[in-house]
Every structure is written in structure tokens, then in C-alpha cells.
N, C-alpha and C positions, 0 to 999 in steps of 0.2 A: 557788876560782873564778878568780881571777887565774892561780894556775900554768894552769891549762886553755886561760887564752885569750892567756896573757905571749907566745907565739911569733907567733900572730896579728898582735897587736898589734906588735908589733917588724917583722916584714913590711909592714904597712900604713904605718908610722912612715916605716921606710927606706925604701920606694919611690917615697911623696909627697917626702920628702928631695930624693930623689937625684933628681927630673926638677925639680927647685925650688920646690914647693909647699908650704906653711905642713906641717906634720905636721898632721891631723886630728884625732888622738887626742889630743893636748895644746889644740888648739883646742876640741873639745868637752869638756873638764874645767875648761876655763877659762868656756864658757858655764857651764857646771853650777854654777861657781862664784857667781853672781850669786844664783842663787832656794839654800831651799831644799832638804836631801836627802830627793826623794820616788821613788816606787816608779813612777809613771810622767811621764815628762819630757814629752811630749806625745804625745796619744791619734793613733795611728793616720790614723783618721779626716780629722783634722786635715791630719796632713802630707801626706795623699794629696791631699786638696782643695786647699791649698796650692800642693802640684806641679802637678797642673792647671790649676790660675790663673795660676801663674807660665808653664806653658810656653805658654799660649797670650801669654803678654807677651813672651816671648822673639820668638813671630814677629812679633806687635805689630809690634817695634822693628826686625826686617828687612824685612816691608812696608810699613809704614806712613811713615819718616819718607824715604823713599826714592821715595814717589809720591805727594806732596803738589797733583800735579795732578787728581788722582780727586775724587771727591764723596766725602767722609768723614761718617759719622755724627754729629750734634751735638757731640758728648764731645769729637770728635777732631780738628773742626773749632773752636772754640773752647780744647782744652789745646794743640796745637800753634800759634794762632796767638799770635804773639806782641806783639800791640797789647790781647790779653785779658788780662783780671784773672783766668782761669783757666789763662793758660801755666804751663808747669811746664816748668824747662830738664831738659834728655836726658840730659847729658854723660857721667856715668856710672852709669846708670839702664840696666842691660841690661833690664829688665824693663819694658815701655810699657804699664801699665794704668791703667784709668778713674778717675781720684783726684777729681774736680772736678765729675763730673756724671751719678754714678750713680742717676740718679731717673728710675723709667719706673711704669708704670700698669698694671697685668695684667688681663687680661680672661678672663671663663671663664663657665662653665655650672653653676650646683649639683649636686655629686658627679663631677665630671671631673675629670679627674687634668689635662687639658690648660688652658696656662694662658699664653695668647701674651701678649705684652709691647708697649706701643704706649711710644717717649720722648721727650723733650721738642717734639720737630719733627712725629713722627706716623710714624716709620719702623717698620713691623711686624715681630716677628718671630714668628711665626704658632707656631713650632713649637719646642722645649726645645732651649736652646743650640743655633739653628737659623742659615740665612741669614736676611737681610729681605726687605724688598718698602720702596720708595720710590718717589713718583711726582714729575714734574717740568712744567713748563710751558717749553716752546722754542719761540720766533718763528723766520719763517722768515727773517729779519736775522741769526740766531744770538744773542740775545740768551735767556737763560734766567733762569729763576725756579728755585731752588734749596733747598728749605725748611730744611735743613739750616745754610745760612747765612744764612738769614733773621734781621733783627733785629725783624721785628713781627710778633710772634706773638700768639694769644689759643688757648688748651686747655681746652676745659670737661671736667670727669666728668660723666656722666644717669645716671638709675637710675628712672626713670620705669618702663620695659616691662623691656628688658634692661641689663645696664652697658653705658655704652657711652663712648668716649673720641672728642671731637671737638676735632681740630687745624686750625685757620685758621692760613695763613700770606699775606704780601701781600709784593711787590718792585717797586717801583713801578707798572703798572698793571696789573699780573697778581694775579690773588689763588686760591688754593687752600685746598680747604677738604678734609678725609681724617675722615670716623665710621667708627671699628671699634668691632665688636660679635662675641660669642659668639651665636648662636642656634641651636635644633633645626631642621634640616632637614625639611618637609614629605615623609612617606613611606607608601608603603602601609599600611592599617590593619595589617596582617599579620606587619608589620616592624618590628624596635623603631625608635627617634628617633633620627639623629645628627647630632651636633653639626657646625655648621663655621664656621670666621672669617670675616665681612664687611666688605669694605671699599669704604665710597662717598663716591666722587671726584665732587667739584663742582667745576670751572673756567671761569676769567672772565679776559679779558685783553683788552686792545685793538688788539692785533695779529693777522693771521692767524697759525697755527702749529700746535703738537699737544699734547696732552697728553702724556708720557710714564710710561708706568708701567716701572718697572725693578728687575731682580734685584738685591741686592745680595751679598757675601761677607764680610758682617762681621752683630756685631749688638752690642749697647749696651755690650758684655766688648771687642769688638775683632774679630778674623780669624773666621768661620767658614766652613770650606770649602766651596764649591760649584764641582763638576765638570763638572755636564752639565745643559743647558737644552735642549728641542724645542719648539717651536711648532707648536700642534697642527695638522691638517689643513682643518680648516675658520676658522683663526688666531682661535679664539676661547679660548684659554687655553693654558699651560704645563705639561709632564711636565719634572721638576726630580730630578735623578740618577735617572731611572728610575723613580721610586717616590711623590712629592708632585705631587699637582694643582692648578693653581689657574686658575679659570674665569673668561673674561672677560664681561660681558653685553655688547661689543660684538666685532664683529671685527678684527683688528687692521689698520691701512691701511700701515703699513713695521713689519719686526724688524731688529733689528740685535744681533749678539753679537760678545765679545770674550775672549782672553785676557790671561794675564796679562803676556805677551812685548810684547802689541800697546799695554794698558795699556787704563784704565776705555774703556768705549765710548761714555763722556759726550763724549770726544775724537773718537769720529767719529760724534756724532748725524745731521750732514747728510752724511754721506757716501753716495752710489748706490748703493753694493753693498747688495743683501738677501742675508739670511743665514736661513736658518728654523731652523740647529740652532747647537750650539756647545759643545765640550767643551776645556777646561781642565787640564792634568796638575797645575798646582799650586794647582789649586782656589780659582783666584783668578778666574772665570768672571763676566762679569758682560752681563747680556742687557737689551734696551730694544723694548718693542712701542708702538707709535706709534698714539694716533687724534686724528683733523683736531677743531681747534678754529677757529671760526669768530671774527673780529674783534667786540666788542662781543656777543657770544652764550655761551649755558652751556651745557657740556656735563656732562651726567649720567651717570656708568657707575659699576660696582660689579664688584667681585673677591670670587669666592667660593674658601676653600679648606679642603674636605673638611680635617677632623681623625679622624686613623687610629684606630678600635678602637672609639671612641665608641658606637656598637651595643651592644658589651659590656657596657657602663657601666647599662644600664637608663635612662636617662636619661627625666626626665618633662616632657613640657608643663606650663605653671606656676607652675612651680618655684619662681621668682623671688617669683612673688605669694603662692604660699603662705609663702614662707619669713616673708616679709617681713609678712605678715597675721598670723603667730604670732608674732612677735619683739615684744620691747617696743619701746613707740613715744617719743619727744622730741617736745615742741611747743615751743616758745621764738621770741621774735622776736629773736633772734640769727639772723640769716641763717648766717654763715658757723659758727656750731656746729653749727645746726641737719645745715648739708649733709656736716659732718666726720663726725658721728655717723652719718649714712646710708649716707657713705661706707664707713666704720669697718665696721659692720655687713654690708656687701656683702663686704667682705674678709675677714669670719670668714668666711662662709659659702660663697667662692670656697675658701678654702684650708684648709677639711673637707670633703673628701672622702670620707674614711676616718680617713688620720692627719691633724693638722693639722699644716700648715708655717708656719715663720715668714716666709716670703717666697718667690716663684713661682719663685725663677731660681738666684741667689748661694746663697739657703737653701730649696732644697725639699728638705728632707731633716727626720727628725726629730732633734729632742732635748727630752730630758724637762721642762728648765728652760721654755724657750719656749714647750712645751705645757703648762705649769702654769696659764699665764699666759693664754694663748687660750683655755684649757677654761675656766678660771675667767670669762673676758670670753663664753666661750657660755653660760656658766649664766644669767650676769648678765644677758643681754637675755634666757632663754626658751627660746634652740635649746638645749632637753637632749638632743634626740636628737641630735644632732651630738656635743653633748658625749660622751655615752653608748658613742656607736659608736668613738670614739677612744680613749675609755679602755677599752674591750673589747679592743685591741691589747696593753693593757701587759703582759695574763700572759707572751706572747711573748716580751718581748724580759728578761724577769727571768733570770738567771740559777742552775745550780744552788746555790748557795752564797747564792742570795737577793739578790744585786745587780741595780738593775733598770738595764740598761746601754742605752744610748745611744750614748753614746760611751765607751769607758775613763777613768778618773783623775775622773770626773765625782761629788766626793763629795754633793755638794747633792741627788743625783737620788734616795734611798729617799727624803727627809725630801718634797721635793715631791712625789712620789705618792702617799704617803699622804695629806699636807695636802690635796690636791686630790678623794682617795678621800671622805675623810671632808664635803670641802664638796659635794659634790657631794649625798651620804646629807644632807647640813641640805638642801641649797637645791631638792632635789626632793620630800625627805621619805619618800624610796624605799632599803629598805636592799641593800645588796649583798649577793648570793646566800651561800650557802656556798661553796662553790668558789673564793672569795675568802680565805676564814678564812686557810690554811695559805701562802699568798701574804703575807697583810700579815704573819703570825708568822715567815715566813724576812728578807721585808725588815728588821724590828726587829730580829733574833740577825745580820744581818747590820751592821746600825748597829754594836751594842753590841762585833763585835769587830774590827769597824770603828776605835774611839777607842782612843785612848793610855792605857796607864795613868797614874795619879792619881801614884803616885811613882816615879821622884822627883821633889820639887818643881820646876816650872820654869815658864813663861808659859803654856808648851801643854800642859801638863799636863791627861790627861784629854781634850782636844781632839781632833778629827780631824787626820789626818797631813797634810800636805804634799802640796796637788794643784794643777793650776793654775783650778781654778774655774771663776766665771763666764766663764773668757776677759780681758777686761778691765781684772780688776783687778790684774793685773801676775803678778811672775813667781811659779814656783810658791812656795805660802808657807801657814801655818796661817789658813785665812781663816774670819773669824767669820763671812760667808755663810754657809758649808756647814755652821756649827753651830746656828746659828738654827733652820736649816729642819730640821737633823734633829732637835732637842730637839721644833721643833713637830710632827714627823711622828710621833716615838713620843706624844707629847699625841694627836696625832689617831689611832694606832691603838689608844690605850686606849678610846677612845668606840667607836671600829669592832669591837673585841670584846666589849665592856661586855656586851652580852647573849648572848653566845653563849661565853666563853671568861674569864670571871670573876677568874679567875686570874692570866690572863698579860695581860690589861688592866689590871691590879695592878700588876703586876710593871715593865707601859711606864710605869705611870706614877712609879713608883721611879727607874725609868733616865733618865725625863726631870729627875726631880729632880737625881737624880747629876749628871748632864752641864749642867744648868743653872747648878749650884755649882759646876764646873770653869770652865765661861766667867764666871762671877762673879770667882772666884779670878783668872782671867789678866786680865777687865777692870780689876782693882784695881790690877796690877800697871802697867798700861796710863796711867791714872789718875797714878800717880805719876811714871812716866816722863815724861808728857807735861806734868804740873802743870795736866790740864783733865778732868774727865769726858769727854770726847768720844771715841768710837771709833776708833780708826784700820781697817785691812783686815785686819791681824793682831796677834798678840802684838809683831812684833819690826819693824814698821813708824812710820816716822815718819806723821803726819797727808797725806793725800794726796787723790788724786782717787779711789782707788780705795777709799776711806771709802764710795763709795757706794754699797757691797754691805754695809755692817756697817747700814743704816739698814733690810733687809728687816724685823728684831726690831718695827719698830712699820706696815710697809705693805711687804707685805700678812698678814704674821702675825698684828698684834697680841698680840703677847705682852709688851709691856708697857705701860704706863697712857699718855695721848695727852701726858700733859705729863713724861713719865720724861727724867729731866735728862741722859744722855746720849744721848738721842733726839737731843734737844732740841739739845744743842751742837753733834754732829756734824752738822747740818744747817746751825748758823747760820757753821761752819768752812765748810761746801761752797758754802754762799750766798757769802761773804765771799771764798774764794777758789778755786773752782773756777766761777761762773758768767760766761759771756760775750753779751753784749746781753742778757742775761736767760732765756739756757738754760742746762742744764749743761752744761760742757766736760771731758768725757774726754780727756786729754793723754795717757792710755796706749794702746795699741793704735790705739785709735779715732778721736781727734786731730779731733773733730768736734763738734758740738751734738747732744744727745742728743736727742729728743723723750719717749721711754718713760721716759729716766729720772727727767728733769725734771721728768714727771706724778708719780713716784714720790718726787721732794722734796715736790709739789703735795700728797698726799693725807699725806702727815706734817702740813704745817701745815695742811692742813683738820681733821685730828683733831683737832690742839690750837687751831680755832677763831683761827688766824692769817692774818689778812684776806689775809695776801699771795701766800697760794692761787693767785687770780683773777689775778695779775698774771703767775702760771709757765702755768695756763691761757691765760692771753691771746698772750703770746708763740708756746707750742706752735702755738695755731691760726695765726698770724703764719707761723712758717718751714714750714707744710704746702706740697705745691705746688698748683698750680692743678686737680690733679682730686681733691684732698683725701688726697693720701699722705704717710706720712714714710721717707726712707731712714733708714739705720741710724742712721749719723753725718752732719752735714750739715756743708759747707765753713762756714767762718762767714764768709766773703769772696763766694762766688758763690753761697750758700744751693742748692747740689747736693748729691748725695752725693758721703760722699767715703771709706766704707766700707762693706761689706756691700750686704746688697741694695737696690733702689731702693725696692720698695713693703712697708714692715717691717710685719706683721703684728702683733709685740708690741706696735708702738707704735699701733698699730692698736685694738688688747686693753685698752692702758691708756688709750688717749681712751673709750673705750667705759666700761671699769669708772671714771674720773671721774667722767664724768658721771652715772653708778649713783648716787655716793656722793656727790653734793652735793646729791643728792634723797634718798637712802633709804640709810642702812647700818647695819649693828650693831655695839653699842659694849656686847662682852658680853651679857649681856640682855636689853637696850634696844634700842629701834629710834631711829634719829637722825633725823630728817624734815627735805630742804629748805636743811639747814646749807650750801652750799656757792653754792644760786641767787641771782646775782647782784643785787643789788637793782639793778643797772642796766632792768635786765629787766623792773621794777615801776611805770617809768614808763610803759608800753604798756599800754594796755587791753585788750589781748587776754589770754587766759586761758594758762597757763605748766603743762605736765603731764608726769608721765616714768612709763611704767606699759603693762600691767603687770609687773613686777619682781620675781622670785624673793626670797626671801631666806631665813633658817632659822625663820625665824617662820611664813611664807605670803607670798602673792603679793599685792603692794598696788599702787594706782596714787595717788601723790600729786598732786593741782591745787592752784594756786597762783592767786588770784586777787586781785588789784588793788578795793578797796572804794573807797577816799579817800585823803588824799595822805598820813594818819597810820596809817589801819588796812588790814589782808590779812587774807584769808580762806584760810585754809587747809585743804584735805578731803581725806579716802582712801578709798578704798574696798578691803576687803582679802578674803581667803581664806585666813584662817589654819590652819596644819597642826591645832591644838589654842585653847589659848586664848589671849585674843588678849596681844602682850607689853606688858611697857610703854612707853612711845613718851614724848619728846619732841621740841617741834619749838624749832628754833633758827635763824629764817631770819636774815640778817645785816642788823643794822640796829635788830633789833624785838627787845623783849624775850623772853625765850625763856619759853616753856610746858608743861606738863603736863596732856594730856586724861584728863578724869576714862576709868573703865572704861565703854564704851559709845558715846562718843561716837566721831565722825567730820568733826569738822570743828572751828576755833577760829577764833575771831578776835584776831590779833595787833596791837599797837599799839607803834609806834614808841617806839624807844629813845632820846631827845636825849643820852644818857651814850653811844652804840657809833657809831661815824660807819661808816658804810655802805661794804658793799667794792666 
């Protein structure tokens, strides 16, 4: 191999040499050197997205800090200025992207693949990596209201009819107010529904002046081109490069357009000239339609903009209410749980459509890991047919040799398809066809020559090779993540064949033995190095932040007991020194407050009955933002994002599945009742219920009621697949109990030995 490519290489050496450039080939040997030797350095996928991101930073940084006179997007108006606690100096930063305030709110229709973005100010961007729309308030003094730089804002989420996102912004006596919504378009019986985005402007000022509604050429990423804007003929809407509509409800009273030679057209609002069209070669196009605002008076108007294909889509009236009529419900006089969980729930069901994504923008795309997670958070409230119809994608993307790829180098992804196969067969009580069988039997044969051999002895022995993982936890390396979940996956396809292939469900459960005993072997090894039981991320790793992929073995597998002593430590190592104001902090990649994973320390110490649950729960609901979302990573200085997408789905998945499990979840055979409801919540007299709830047992809805200041009443009501299991309840505070067989309801009495969480 080397002779084949030695001349190659020697050409590429000497040419970057000889014009003065590092040699490349020794540069990337010298990365290689750091993780590592694996068979893929990083997936494809990755670098391609990557290049995209970057190049759009590239021209970031040659528009953007070059016309600082423009009306910039929140992000960019707040990281560029420099009196903010979100600046971030330039200087050799050729790449200008959103580090500081990647948090926006996506809005959609159930089963739409369309999924516009409203951020922090109310700037839309109606359409996938699109331009915006932003509106403004301009007296005729010249004096403007600008939301963008506004510093008093208020942003609610609703979820009453439609989702809908409503941004108030105020600048001294002007005040704007922008509700975006997804809704079906009223259309002939004859004709399927389609969808389009709404947007209504309420305006108030004490000055005469106008409203101004205006194109923009960026969106909550930075630059996106726009070329050509027209004003329609009867100036009641825009045709935008030829091809997007958006409808005014009023007519426009002045247009104004500009390029990008001339500069934003915020610079010449009162200028005479009307313009009705306007094209841009460098896509830097930005157009302003004007209506009269009266001194002391509101004016009302709404933008409507058709979303393309939508027809196809089948799209049904209702939607919402059905969805939300079948789903489990939360009752709690926790106001702001209550409204996360609602949230929570709207953004599973925005983002399955078909596949489920982890987020509408940075991540609409799949991968298996992510979807373990959502599917498992649809089961958990009820949508199985959402669930169902996205695992119906997986035989797809399996490959011949039985890899089920995603992405390349992704070793964790057979062990999570099965695990999710098999929860899926508990928590609906439905088995998967045949047509499955020889699916889950190539995934397994492809685990098993998947791992390393056993000899010779060494850390990794037996382990999975060298991949870079979840992402996150650093560079490529033997990561006990990807062993976890595959020991669990062949566990989970011995039950998925148990009846149907007797043999070779045998046989996984052998291999899950084997490979259980090789991670035993290398944790021991670990053990001694370290002089602590506690995990690290791999064999050959010091204790770090990326430990927080070795804790999946007790959440969400449970594959070992809730108080297993290296659970246990690597947890109290990641409290101790990977948490910041009381979330975790990912210092690798991510360099932010995690919310998903935080919940995913939370639901370790909810198993082992460690009050201090409620206090990673509390926080998570703390750094959400104001329409109940969490970005990936969060600044822990300006509480934005400051990685990945704004409106993360998995963390989405895991406020959802919480909240499942501090009401109802299973601990082996048992069912756990209630262990995680705050007894804060027990001083209310109102009644406390989470249901009804899937589980492998049946569908139960647990109520929580408040008797006297020492006793609760506790009741279910369930549908069990078979008979019913065994349950204990364990609310915190009260002594814990066991209902005889039969019963449905107990009454609990305070514990003076547990002090309450």
C-alpha cells in the first residue's frame, strides 16, 4: 500500500514545500497521532457538514465585520459588539460563526418535513437554510425601533391550537409584537391541505411613522443569499428569487430595495426613490415594504408564506389535537415543568415526520444514536405510531454485511437498534414481523466480527476497535459507550428471536456474555490504574469529561444494579468535577452546559434513590429558554447556544423520558411508582398525575394525591399486557410500599428518618 501511494505522497509533500506551506502529509500523521489507530478517522458525513459550516463562516467574516452598519441578526449583533458579555474577538478567527447564541424555536405542522425557525428577537426564517423576514418600526423623525437590538424583550411558546412563538420587543415608546405559526391553509374540499407560515405584526408607537416589514440575507447560521425580490403588482406581497411567495394582508404604502454595493436599505428608509423590484449579484439583496402607522394607534397585518410541496405531504386538520389527545398527559402545579414537558412533546412530534431528527436546522438529518433516544421518548409518552413509522426506515439504511449505518465509524449504532427494536416489542406488546428476523441476525454476526479478539491480553482486548463515537467524547479511542450498548443490543436480540429462532437467541446471549467479560477484564484493568472504580471513556483514558458516555451501562440500559459501585463513582467524579452552576460541562468539543446529558446524570441518581435528582432537574428547567427549548450546548456566560442546533430534540427526549421515570419505570420486573415526584409538589392541593404511560408491563396512569400534612394517597389505574407486575411505590419523603396483588391505590405516611427532595 505505501509503495502504491509513496510517489503520490512525495508530489503532495514537495509541492506544499516548495510554495511554503506546512507539508500536509506529515501534518496529518501528526493529527493521527493523538487518538487512536482506527479504520475511520472521521465519517464522511461529518467533514462534508463541517465544510459547509465553515464556508459559510468564511463569508461570515468578509461580510459581516465589514458592514457593521446593517441590521444584523441578534447573534451578530450582540457577538460583534463589544460592550457584550457575548463578544468574541476576530483576529484570527477566518471563520465568523454563531458561538454565543445558537438558540431559536422551530415551528411546523405534524408530518411536514418543513420546519421554519423563529430566534431570539422574532426574525423568521420561513424556509431550510433560507433568507429571513424581520420587521421594524421607523418614525418619521428617523428615529427606529430595531428588535434585533432591542434589550427588552419578553418570547413566549403556546401550544393551545397551533405552536406558535410570540416575540414582544419595546424601544422606548414603540413596542412590537411578531406570532409565528405553522397552520393548513383553508382549500377546496377537492384538494389536499397546505401548509404555510404565519406571521402577525402588532404595532404601537407614539410617533407617526410605518411599520416596516423587510427581507433579510442571512439567518440565525449568518449569510444566506438572496438575489431577487419583486413587489407584486397590486403591492400586497413579495416573489423572492423567482420562486417564494409571501403575502401581505395589507398593501404596501413605499418599497424600497437595495444591494449590496449600495449597502442594507435600513440606510436609506426615508429616501424618495420607490423601487418595486431589485436584484443583487452578490446575494446580498435586501428589500423594505412600508405601511403607515398612525401616532398612539395599532396596527394589525399578518404575512403569509406558502410552504412548497406541502400538498404532497397529506397533511390533516387536527393534527395537533389529535396528536396531543393520544399522548400521555402531566398534571403538576409546577408551572414551568408543566409547560417544558408540553413543550418537549410538541417537538417530538414536529421532528417525526417520517425519520426523526434531532433538531430542525444544524441537525435535520438522521442518525441512529439520536434516534434511539426520540424513539424511545415517543414510546414513552404513547406516539408509537410515529415511533413505528421511523423505525420502519431502519431496514434501509442496514447495510449488506449488516451494519446499520448512519454515518460511518458509528460503532454504538447495531447495539442501539436493537435495544430500541426490542423496547419498542415490550412497550407496545406488538412483535416485529418476520421480515425482521434476518435483519436483527446480520446486525448481531456483524457485532460479533465487529470486536477484537480476546488474545492477546491487553485493555481492549475483546472490545470494539477505535471509532470516534458519540462525537463528544474526544478523539478516536476504545470507548466503553459503544460496548455497552452493543453487549445490550445482542441481550436485546436474544429476546427478539427467543421465539422464532431458538438457537441463535442462544447463541447472542453467549456473545453477550463473552463481551461482557472482556469489558469486565479491561474495567479491572481501569480500576487499578486509576486506584478508583470509576469509568473513564476508555481503556487508555485518564478520568475526564468524556466519562459521560461510560455511565449509558446504568441510563438508559440498565444493565447493571442502580447502586453498582462504578456507576456510582463515575458519577460522583463528573458531579465533582465536570459540573458548572449545576449542569454538566462538556469541555470537549461541545465546551457548553449540556441539558440531555445532565438529565442523563439526573436519572443515574434517581435509580439509586439520590435526592439530588431534583436539583439537576431544576437547573435543566432553569437554563431552557423562554419558549421551553434547549440548544445542544449552552454558553454558560450568556445561557445561548453555543454548539449544534438551537432547538435540540434529544434534550427534548430526555426532559420527556424524566419525567416518565419519576412517575413510573421499570427496575427489572418491578414497576417503580412516583420515586422521582417532588414532594415540593405535595404541598398543593391539587391532584399530581402522569398517564397514560406505556411501559413493558401495560399502560398505567399514576395520581398522586395530597390527604394531610403526613399522609398521600397514591392510585393507578392500568392495562396490563398479561398480569399485573409487581409495583412498588417510593415517593420521596414517605416510607416506601408494596400493594398487595389487586389493589390500586395505598396510602403512604411520612418518613421523619428521609427528609424530603
Amino acid at each position: 500500500m505505501w509503495s502504491k501511494w509513496f510517489p503520490l505522497r512525495y508530489i503532495i509533500s514537495k509541492a506544499a514545500q516548495s510554495k511554503g506551506f506546512i507539508d500536509p502529509i506529515e501534518f496529518l500523521a501528526r493529527l493521527r497521532s493523538f487518538t487512536q489507530p482506527s479504520e475511520v478517522g472521521e465519517p464522511i458525513e461529518l467533514l462534508r457538514a463541517g465544510v459547509v459550516f465553515h464556508a459559510r463562516g468564511l463569508i461570515n467574516s468578509k461580510v459581516i465585520q465589514h458592514n457593521l452598519d446593517w441590521i444584523w441578526p441578534y447573534w451578530i449583533e450582540r457577538q460583534y459588539d463589544p460592550k457584550s458579555a457575548s463578544f468574541i474577538p476576530r483576529a484570527f478567527s477566518a471563520s465568523h460563526i454563531n458561538l454565543t447564541h445558537r438558540n431559536w424555536t422551530a415551528l411546523g405542522y405534524p408530518d411536514s418535513e418543513h420546519l421554519p425557525l423563529v430566534d431570539p428577537r422574532g426574525l423568521l426564517t420561513p424556509f431550510y437554510d433560507s433568507w429571513s423576514l424581520d420587521a421594524w418600526i421607523l418614525s418619521e423623525d428617523g428615529s427606529a425601533h430595531f428588535p434585533s437590538k432591542a434589550d427588552d424583550c419578553d418570547q413566549f411558546l403556546s401550544t393551545d391550537s397551533v405552536v406558535s412563538v410570540k416575540t414582544r420587543t419595546s424601544s422606548g415608546n414603540s413596542e412590537l409584537t411578531a406570532t409565528c405559526f405553522v397552520d393548513l391553509l383553508a382549500s377546496d374540499p377537492k384538494h389536499p391541505h397546505e401548509a404555510q407560515c404565519v406571521v402577525q405584526l402588532n404595532a404601537q408607537s407614539d410617533r407617526v411613522g410605518w411599520l416596516v416589514v423587510s427581507l433579510r440575507p442571512y439567518n440565525p447560521e449568518g449569510i444566506s443569499f438572496l438575489h431577487k425580490a419583486a413587489l407584486a403588482p397590486d403591492r400586497r406581497g413579495w416573489l423572492v428569487d423567482d420562486r417564494q411567495h409571501i403575502e401581505f394582508s395589507r398593501a404596501a404604502a413605499h418599497h424600497r430595495v437595495s444591494d449590496y454595493h449600495n449597502g442594507d436599505v435600513r440606510l436609506k428608509l426615508l429616501d424618495a426613490e420607490e423601487q418595486s423590484e431589485g436584484y443583487c449579484k452578490a446575494g446580498m439583496l435586501t428589500a423594505a415594504a412600508f405601511f403607515p402607522l398612525d401616532a398612539d394607534h395599532q396596527l394589525d397585518m399578518s404575512l403569509r408564506i406558502p410552504l412548497p410541496d406541502t400538498a404532497k405531504e397529506n397533511l390533516q386538520p387536527n393534527s395537533w389535537a389529535d396528536l396531543r389527545g393520544s399522548s400521555c398527559k402531566l398534571s403538576c402545579p409546577d408551572e414551568r415543568w408543566q409547560f417544558l414537558y408540553n413543550a418537549a412533546v410538541n417537538s417530538l412530534i414536529m421532528h417525526s415526520p417520517s425519520d426523526v431528527y434531532p433538531g430542525p436546522y444544524t441537525y435535520k438529518r438522521f442518525w441512529f444514536r439520536d434516534a434511539a433516544f426520540i424513539i424511545h421518548a415517543l414510546l414513552a409518552v404513547g406516539l408509537d405510531k410515529r415511533a413505528e413509522r421511523a423505525i420502519a426506515r431502519f431496514p434501509e439504511r442496514q447495510t449488506a454485511g449488516g451494519y446499520f449505518r448512519s454515518q460511518e465509524g458509528e460503532w454504538d449504532a447495531n447495539g442501539e437498534v436493537l435495544w430500541i427494536l426490542r423496547r419498542y416489542e415490550q412497550m407496545t406488546n406488538r412483535r416485529l414481523s418476520a421480515e425482521w428476523h434476518p435483519l436483527i441476525r446480520r446486525g448481531v454476526q456483524w457485532i460479533q466480527r465487529k470486536r477484537l479478539p480476546d488474545d492477546p491480553p491487553s485493555p481492549h482486548a475483546g472490545l470494539l476497535p477505535p471509532g470516534f463515537s458519540a462525537e463528544h467524547l474526544g478523539p478516536n479511542d476504545y470507548y466503553y459507550w459503544d460496548d455497552f450498548w452493543c453487549i445490550s443490543g445482542l441481550q436485546a436480540a436474544a429476546e427478539l428471536l427467543e421465539h422464532a429462532d431458538k438457537p441463535c437467541a442462544q447463541r447472542c446471549r453467549v456473545a453477550a456474555a463473552e463481551f461482557s467479560l472482556a469489558v469486565e477484564r479491561s474495567l479491572d484493568t481501569c480500576a487499578q490504574r486509576l486506584q478508583r472504580p470509576a469509568m473513564p471513556a476508555s481503556p487508555y483514558r485518564r478520568l475526564d469529561a468524556g466519562a459521560i458516555g461510560s455511565i449509558a451501562v446504568g441510563y438508559p440500559l440498565q444493565a447493571c444494579a442502580p447502586d453498582d459501585k462504578r456507576l456510582l463513582d463515575t458519577v460522583e467524579y463528573l458531579l465533582k468535577h465536570c459540573f458548572v452552576d449545576g449542569a454538566f460541562f462538556q469541555d470537549m468539543i461541545h465546551s457548553g452546559l449540556n441539558a440531555y446529558l445532565t438529565l442523563q446524570v439526573a436519572q443515574i441518581l434517581l435509580r439509586a434513590q439520590d435526592p439530588r435528582y431534583l436539583d439537576l432537574m431544576d437547573t435543566v428547567a432553569r437554563i431552557a429558554t423562554p419558549t421551553g427549548q434547549w440548544p445542544e450546548a449552552i454558553h454558560p456566560q450568556t445561557l445561548g447556544g453555543c454548539m449544534g442546533d438551537g432547538h435540540h430534540v434529544w434534550a427534548a427526549a430526555e426532559w420527556v423520558l424524566m419525567i416518565r421515570n419519576c412517575f413510573v419505570r421499570e427496575e427489572g420486573n418491578k414497576l417503580i411508582l412516583a420515586a422521582g415526584v417532588p414532594a415540593r409538589w405535595l404541598e398543593h392541593e391539587s391532584f399530581i398525575s402522569f398517564g397514560p404511560a406505556p411501559t413493558n408491563f401495560g399502560t398505567i396512569t399514576v395520581t398522586v394525591v395530597p390527604d394531610s400534612a403526613d399522609q398521600i394517597v397514591v392510585l393507578w389505574k392500568a392495562d396490563w399486557h398479561g398480569r399485573p407486575p409487581l409495583m412498588e411505590v417510593r415517593l420521596p419523603g414517605f416510607k416506601p410500599a408494596v400493594p398487595l396483588p389487586g389493589m390500586t391505590s395505598l396510602i403512604l405516611t411520612r418518613n421523619p428518618e428521609t427528609a424530603p427532595a
